[in-house]
C-alpha positions as CSV (number, residue, x, y, z in Angstrom):
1,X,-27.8,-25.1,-22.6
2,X,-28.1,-22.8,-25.7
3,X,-25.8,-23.7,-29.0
4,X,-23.5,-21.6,-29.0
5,X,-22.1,-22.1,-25.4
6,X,-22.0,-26.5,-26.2
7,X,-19.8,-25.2,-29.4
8,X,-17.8,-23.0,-26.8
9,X,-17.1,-25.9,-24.4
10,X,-16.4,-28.1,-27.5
11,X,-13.4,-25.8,-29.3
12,X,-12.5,-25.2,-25.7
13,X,-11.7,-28.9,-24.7
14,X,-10.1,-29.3,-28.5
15,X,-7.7,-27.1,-27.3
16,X,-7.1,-28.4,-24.4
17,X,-6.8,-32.1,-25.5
18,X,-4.0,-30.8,-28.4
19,X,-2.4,-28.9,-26.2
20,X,-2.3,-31.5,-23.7
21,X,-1.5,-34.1,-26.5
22,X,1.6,-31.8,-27.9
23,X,3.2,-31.6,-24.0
24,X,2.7,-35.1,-23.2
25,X,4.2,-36.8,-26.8
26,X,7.2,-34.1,-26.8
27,X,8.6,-32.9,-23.7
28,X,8.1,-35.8,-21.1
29,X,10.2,-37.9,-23.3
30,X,13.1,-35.1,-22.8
31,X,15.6,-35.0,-20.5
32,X,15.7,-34.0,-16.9
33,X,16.7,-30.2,-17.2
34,X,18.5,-27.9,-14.5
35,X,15.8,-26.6,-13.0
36,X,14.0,-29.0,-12.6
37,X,16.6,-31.1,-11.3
38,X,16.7,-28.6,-8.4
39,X,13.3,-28.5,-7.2
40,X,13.1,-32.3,-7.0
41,X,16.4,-31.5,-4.7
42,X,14.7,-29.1,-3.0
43,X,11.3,-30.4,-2.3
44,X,12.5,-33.8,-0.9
45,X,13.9,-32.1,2.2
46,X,11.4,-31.8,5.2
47,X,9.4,-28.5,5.3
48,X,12.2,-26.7,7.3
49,X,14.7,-27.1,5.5
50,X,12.8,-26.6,2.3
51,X,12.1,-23.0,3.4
52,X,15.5,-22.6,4.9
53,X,17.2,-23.4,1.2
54,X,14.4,-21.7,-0.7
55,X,15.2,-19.0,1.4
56,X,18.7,-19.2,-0.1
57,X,17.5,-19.2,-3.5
58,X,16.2,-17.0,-6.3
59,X,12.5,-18.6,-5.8
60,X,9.6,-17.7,-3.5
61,X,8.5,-21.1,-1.8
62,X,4.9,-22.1,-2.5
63,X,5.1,-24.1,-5.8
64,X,8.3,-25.8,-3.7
65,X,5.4,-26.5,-0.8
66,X,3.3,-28.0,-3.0
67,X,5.9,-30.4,-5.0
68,X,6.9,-31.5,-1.8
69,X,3.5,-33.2,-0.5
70,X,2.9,-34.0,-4.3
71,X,6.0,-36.2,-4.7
72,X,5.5,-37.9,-1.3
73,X,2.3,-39.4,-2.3
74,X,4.0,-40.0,-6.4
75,X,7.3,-40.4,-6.1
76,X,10.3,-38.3,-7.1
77,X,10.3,-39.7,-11.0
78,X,10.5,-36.3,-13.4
79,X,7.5,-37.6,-15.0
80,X,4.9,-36.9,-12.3
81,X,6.1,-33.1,-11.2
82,X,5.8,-32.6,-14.6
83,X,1.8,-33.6,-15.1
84,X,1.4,-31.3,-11.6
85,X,2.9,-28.4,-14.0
86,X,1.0,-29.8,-17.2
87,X,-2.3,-29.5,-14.5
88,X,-1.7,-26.0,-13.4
89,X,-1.2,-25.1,-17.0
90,X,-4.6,-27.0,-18.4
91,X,-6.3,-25.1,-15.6
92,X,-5.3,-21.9,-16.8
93,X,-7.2,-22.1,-20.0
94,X,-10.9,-22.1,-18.7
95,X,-9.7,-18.9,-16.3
96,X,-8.2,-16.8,-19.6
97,X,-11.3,-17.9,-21.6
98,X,-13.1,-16.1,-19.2
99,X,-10.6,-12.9,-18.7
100,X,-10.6,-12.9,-22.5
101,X,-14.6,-13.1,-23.0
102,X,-15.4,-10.6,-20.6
103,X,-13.2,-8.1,-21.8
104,X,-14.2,-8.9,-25.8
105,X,-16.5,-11.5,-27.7
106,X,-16.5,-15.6,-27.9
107,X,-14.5,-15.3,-31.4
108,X,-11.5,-13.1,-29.8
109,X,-11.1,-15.1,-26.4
110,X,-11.6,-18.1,-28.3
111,X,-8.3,-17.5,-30.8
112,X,-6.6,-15.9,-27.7
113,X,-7.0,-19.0,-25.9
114,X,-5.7,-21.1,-29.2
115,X,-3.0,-18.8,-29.2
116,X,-1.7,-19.1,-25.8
117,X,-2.4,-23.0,-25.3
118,X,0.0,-23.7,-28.6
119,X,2.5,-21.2,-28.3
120,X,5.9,-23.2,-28.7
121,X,7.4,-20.9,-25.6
122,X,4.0,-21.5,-23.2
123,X,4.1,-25.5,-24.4
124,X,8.1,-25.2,-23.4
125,X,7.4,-24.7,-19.9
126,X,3.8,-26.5,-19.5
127,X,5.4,-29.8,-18.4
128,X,8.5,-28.0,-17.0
129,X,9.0,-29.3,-12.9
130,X,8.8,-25.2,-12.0
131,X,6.8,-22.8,-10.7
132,X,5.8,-21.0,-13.8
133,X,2.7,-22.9,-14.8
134,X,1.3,-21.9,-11.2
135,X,2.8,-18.6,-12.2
136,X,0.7,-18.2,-15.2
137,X,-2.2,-19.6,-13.3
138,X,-2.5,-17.6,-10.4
139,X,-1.7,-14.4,-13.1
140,X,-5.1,-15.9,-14.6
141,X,-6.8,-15.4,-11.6
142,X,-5.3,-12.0,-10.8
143,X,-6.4,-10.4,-14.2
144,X,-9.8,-11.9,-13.6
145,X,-10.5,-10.1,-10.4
146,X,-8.5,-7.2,-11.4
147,X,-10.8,-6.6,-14.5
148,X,-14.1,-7.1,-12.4
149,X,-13.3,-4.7,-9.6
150,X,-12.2,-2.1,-11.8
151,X,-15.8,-2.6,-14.0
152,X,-17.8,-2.2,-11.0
153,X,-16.0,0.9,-9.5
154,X,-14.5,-1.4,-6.7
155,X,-17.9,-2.9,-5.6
156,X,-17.2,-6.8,-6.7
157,X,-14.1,-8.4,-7.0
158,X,-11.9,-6.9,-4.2
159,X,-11.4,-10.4,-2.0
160,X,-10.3,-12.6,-5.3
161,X,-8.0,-10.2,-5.9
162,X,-6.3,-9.6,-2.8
163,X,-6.3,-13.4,-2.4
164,X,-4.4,-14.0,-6.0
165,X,-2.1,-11.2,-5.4
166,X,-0.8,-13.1,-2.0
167,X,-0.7,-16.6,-3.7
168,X,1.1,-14.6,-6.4
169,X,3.9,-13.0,-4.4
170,X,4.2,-16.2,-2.7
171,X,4.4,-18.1,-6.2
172,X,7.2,-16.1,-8.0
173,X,9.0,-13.0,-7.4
174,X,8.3,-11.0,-10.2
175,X,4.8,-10.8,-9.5
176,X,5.7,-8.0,-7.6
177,X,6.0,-6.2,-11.6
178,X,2.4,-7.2,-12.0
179,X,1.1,-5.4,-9.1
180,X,3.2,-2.6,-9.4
181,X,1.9,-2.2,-13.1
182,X,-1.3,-3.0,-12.2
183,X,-1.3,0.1,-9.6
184,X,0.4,2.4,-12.1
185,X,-2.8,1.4,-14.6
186,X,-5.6,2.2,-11.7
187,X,-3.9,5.6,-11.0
188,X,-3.8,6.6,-14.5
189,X,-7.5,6.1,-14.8
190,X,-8.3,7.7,-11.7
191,X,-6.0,10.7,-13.2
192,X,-7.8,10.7,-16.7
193,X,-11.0,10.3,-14.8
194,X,-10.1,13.6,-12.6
195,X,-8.7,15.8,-15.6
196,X,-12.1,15.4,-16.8
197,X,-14.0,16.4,-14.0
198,X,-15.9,20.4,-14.7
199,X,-14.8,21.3,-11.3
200,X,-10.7,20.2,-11.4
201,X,-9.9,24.0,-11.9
202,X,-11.8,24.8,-8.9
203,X,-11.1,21.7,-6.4
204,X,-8.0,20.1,-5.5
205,X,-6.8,16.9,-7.3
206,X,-7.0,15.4,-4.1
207,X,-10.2,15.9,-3.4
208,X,-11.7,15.4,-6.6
209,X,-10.0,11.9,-6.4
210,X,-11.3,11.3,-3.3
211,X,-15.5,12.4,-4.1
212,X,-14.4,9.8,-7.2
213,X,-14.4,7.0,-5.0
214,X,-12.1,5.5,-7.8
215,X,-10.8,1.3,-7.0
216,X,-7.6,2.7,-6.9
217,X,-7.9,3.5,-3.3
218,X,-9.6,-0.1,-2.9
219,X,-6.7,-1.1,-4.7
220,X,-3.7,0.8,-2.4
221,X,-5.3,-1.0,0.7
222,X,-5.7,-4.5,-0.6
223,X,-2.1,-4.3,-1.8
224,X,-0.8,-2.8,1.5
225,X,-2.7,-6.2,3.2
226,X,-0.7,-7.7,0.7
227,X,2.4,-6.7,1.3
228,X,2.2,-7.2,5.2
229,X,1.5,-11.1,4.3
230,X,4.1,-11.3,2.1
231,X,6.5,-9.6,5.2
232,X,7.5,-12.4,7.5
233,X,9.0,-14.8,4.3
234,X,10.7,-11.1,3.5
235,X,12.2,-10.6,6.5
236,X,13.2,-15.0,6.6
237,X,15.1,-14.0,3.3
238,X,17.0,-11.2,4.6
239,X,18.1,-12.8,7.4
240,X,19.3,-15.5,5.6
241,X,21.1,-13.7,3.1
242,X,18.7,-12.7,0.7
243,X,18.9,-15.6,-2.2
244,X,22.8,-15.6,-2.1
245,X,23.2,-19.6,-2.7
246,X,22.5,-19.7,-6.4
247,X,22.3,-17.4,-8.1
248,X,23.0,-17.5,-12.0
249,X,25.4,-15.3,-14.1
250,X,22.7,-12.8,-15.9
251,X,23.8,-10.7,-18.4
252,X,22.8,-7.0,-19.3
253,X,20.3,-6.6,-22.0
254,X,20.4,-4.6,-25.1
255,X,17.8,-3.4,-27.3
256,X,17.9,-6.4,-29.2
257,X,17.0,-8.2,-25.9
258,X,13.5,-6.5,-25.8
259,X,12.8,-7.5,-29.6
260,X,14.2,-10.8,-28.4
261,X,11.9,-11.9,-25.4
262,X,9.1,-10.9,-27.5
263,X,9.6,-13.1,-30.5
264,X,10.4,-15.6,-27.8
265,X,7.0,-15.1,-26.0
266,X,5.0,-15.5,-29.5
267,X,7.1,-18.0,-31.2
268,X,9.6,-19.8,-28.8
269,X,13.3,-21.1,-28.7
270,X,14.9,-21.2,-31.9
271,X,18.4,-20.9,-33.4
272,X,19.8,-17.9,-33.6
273,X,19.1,-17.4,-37.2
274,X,15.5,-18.1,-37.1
275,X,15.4,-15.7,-34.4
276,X,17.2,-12.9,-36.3
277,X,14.8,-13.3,-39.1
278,X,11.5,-13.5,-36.5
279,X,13.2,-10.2,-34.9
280,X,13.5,-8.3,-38.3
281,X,10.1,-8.5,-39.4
282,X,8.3,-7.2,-35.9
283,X,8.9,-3.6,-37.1
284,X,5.3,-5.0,-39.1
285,X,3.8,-5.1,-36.2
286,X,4.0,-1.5,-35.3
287,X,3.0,-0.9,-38.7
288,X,-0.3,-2.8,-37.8
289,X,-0.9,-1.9,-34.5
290,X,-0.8,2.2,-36.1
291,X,-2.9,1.4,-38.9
292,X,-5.6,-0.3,-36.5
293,X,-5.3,2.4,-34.3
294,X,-6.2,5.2,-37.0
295,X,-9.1,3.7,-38.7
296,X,-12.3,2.7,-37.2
297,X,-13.2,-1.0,-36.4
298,X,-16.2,-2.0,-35.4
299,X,-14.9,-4.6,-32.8
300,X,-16.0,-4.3,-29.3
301,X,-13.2,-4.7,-27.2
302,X,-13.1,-2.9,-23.4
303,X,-10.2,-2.7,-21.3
304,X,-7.8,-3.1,-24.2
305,X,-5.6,-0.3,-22.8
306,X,-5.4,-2.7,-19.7
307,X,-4.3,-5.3,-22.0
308,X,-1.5,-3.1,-24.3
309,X,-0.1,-1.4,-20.9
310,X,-0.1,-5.0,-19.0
311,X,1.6,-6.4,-21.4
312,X,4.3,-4.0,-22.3
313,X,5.1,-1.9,-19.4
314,X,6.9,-5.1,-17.0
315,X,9.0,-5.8,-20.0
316,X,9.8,-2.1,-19.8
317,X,10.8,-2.0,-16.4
318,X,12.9,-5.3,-16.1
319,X,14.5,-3.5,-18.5
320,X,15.5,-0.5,-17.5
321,X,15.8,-2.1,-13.8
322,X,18.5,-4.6,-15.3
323,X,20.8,-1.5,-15.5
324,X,20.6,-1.4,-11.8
325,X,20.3,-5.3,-11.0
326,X,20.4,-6.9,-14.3
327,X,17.1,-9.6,-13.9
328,X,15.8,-9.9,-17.6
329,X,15.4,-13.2,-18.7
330,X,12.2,-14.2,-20.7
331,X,10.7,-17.1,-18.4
332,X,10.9,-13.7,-15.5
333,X,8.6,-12.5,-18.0
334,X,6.2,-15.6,-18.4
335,X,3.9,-13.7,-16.6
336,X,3.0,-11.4,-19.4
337,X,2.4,-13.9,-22.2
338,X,-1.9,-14.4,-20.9
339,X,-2.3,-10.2,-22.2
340,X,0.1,-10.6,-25.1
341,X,-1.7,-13.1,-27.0
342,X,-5.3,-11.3,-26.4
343,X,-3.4,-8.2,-28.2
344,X,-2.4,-10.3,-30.9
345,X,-5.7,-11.7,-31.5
346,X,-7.4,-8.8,-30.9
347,X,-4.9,-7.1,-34.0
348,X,-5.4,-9.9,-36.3
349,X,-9.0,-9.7,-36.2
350,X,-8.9,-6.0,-36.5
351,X,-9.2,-6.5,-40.2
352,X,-11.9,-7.8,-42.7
353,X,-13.3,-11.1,-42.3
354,X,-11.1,-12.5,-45.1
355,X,-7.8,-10.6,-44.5
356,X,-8.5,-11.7,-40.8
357,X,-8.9,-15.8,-41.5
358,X,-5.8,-15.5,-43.7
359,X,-3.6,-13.7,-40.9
360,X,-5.3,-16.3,-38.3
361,X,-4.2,-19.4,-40.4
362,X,-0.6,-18.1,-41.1
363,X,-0.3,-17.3,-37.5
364,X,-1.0,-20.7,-36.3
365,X,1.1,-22.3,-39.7
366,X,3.8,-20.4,-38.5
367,X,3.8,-21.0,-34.8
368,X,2.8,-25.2,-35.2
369,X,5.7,-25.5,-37.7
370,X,8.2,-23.6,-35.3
371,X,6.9,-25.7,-32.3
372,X,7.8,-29.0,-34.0
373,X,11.1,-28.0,-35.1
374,X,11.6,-26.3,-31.1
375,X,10.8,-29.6,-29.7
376,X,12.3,-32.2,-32.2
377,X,15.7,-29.9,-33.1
378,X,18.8,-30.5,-31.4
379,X,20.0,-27.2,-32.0
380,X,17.4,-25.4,-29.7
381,X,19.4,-23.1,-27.4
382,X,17.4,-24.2,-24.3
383,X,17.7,-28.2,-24.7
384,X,19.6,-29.8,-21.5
385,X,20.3,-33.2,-22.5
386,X,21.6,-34.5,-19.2
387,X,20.1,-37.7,-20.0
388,X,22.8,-38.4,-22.6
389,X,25.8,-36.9,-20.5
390,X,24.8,-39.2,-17.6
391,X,24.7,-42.2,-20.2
392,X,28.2,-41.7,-21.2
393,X,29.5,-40.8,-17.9
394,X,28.6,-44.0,-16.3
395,X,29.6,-46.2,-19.1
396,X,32.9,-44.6,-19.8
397,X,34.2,-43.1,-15.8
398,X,36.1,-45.6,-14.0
399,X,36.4,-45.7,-10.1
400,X,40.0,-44.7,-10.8
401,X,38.8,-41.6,-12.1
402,X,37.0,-38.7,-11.0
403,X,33.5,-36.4,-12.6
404,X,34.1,-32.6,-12.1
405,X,30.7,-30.1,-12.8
406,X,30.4,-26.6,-13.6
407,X,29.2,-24.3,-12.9
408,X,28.4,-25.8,-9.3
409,X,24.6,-25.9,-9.6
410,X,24.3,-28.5,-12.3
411,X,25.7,-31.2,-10.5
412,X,21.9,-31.8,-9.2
413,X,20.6,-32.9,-13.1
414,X,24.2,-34.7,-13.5
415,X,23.4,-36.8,-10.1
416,X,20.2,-37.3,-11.0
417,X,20.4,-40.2,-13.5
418,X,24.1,-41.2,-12.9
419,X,24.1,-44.8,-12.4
420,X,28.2,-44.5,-12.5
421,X,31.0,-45.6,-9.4
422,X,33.6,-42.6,-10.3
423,X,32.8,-39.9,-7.7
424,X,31.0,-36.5,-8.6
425,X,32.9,-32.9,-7.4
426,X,31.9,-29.5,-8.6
427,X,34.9,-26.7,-9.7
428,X,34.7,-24.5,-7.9
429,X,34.6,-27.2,-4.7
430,X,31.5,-26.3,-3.1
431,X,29.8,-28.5,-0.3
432,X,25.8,-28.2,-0.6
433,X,25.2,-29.2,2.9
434,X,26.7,-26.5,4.5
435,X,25.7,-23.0,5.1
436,X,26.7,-20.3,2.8
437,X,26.9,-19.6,-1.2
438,X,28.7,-21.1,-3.7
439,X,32.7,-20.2,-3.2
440,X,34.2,-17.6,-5.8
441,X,35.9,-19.1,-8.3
442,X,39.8,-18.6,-8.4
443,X,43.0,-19.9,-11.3
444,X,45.0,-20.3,-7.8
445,X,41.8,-23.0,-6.5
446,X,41.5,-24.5,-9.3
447,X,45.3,-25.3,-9.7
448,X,44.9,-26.8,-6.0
449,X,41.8,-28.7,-6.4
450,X,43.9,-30.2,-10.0
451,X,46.6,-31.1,-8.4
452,X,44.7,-32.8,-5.3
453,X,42.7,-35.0,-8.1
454,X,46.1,-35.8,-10.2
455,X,47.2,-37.4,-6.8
456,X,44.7,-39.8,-6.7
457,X,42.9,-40.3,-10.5
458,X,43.5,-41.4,-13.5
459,X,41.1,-39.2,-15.4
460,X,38.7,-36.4,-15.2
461,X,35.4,-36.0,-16.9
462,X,34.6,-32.1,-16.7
463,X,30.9,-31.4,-17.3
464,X,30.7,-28.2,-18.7
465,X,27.3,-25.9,-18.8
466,X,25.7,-22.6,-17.7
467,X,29.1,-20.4,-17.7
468,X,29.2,-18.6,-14.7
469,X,31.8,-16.2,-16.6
470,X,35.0,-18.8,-15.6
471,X,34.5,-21.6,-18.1
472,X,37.1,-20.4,-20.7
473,X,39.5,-20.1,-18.3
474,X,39.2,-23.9,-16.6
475,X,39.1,-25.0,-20.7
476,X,42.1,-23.0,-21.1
477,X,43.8,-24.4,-17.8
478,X,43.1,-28.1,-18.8
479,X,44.1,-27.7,-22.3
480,X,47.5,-26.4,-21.3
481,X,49.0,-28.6,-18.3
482,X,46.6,-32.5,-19.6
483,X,46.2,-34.5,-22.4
484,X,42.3,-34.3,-23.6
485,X,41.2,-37.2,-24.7
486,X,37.7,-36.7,-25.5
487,X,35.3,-33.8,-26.1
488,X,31.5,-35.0,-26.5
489,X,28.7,-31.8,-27.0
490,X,25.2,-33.2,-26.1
491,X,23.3,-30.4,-26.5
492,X,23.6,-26.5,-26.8
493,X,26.2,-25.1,-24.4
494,X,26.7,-28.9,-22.5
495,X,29.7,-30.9,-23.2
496,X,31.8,-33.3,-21.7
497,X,35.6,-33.3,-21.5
498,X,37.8,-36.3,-21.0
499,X,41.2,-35.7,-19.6
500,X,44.3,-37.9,-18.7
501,X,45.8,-36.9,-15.2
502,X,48.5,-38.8,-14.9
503,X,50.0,-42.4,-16.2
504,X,50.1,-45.2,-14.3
């Protein structure tokens, strides 16, 4: 084996041991989150029903598939779903060393890598019990076929990528925005490719696209085979009322949404006023990415026009799309963080050697001293300590009194680690084990579902998190008609309040 590929493998399993290292001394020690709370629920239940309440959800069911046989041989503890994301995760960073290398040199893909395996955002969701480190994964494997078949005009490459884009639609959703980008990408070259053809003023585009024997039309009938596996769980979901069991309150983005996800994606979750200042300076970026762009660098990088459009374009439309349906929320996106850290290496090493190891080092200064202050702060806006709020509930509820959750959905983390003898209700009322969504939240409902509690409880402990759009209104309701005793905040947006119904 020559040098240089032992030095490879050696920086290559550095980064894999921190990154490994940072998940497994920081987020397993954290609380169960929503999330994950409700794929435990959901992969416990035989295979039926697992697919029947995916079905009902906003999730497509493989990851669910796999958690399901993984916990029957582990257990359902948070801590071992969470090293079957941290593996899916660790797995991905061979695969991207390899997208990155073909596509550049062993200096880019190797600071790509770096970037991607310590990104605060990435590290967020590497132990995480969801499907996104599979996500990311099988997005790995996608680009990696992707890239070979369009190299080789179509003539390797075709069966890895009709295999990943099946195992993708079946993994998440929005890997539908992948494909669809990555078709909008092959016809574009095949386009640029025609328009430069001597003969286009004398042959039809058609034809001219067809004597080019372009992948794109490789590509159209591997994603038609696609589509026609992905079908029958289509058509299960429709019939079952297309994911209308859960599904959370998502607001409409703004322009400051797109700057947003982006600092996210680079430097993960951080207060509000961190983020303004991250958000503020990425007009220095464009400034960058236009100076690169007009001067010559001697940097051997093909495909990077995959890479730009990959990476911007399905940010572009979840956008736009959220106008219709409004979708955009930044772990949707995850998928596009493997491209987005290529182009940012791939810009910081456009420079000279020494303006290039400076940009490097502050790069990773910056990101390493946001990640610690993301995982250690209790002000980061994505922190779920239900841990905490299932402490105090079952030292401080009584049997006399009674736990209320909402929005209706978090009563899964709540239950999780509630050791408590008060009972556990959601507002609005909703019964999990029957068919059907979550009911609509009313004043006139709550009033009755108040007044049925008064009759038989001293207290109630409402456990307040992920408004649903009514939150203000039950605070406003209890505030006015009970005595509050006690109002504890665990962790952004969760709280618990303590009210007196009536006196004995």
């Amino acid at each position: 084996m020559k040098k240089a590929s032992i030095i490879t493998i050696a920086i290559l399993t550095g980064i894999i041991i921190i990154s490994c290292a940072i998940s497994v001394l920081t987020l397993f020690s954290q609380s169960i989150r929503l999330d994950e709370s409700q794929s435990l629920w959901d992969a416990a239940k035989p295979i039926g029903d697992l697919l029947r309440t995916t079905s009902l959800d906003v999730e497509a069911p493989l990851y669910l598939i796999i958690l399901h046989f993984w916990i029957q041989v582990f257990g359902v503890n948070i801590l071992y779903p969470r090293i079957l994301s941290l593996f899916f995760f660790i797995s991905s960073l061979p695969l991207l060393y390899l997208v990155y290398k073909e596509s550049s040199n062993r200096k880019i893909a190797l600071v790509s890598v770096a970037f991607f395996a310590l990104s605060p955002f990435l590290l967020w969701y590497s132990s995480e019990a969801r499907t996104y480190t599979l996500f990311i994964l099988v997005t790995s494997v996608n680009h990696l076929y992707f890239l070979r078949m369009m190299r080789s005009q179509g003539k390797s490459g075709k069966l890895g990528y009709l295999v990943s884009v099946i195992v993708g639609l079946y993994t998440h959703y929005f890997f539908v925005f992948l494909a669809f980008t990555q078709c909008l990408y092959a016809l574009l070259q095949l386009v640029i490719k025609v328009y430069k053809d001597k003969q286009f003023k004398k042959v039809s585009f058609l034809k001219l696209a067809w004597k080019h024997r372009h992948p794109f039309w490789e590509y159209v009938v591997m994603l038609v085979i696609a589509a026609l596996c992905f079908f029958p769980w289509l058509v299960y979901v429709i019939i079952l009322g297309f994911a209308s069991n859960t599904q959370p309150l998502i607001p409409r983005p703004t322009s400051y949404s797109l700057f947003q996800s982006l600092v996210t994606f680079t430097f993960g979750f951080q207060p509000q006023g961190i983020q303004d200042l991250l958000i503020s300076l990425w007009p220095l970026l464009v400034v960058s990415f236009f100076f690169v762009f007009t001067r010559r660098t001697r940097m051997f990088v093909s495909n990077m026009s995959y890479f730009i459009f990959i990476t911007f374009m399905p940010i572009t439309i979840m956008y736009l799309g959220s106008y219709i349906k409004p979708i955009f929320l930044s772990r949707y996106l995850i998928f596009v963080t493997p491209t987005l850290f290529f182009v940012i290496a791939w810009l910081l090493l456009s420079y000279s050697k020494k303006v290039s190891t400076f940009l490097i080092c502050g790069f990773f200064v910056c990101t390493m001293t946001l990640l610690v202050y993301q995982n250690s702060s209790s002000d980061t806006p994505v922190k779920e300590d239900y841990r905490d709020v299932d402490r105090y509930l079952s030292t401080h509820a009584q049997p006399s009194d009674i736990i209320a959750v909402s929005a209706p959905f978090t009563i899964y983390p709540v239950e999780y680690g509630y050791t408590g003898y008060a009972g556990i209700v959601t507002i609005p009322e909703w019964d999990r084990y029957e068919e059907g969504s979550i009911p609509k939240f009313t004043l006139a409902n709550l009033e009755k579902q108040i007044k049925k509690y008064k009759a038989s409880y001293t207290h109630i402990y409402i456990v307040l998190s992920y408004n649903q759009g009514y939150q203000q209104t039950i605070v406003d309701y209890m505030d006015k008609y009970f005595a509050r005793e006690e109002l504890t905040k665990f962790s952004p947006g969760l709280e618990v309040r303590e009210y007196r119904l009536r006196y004995e």
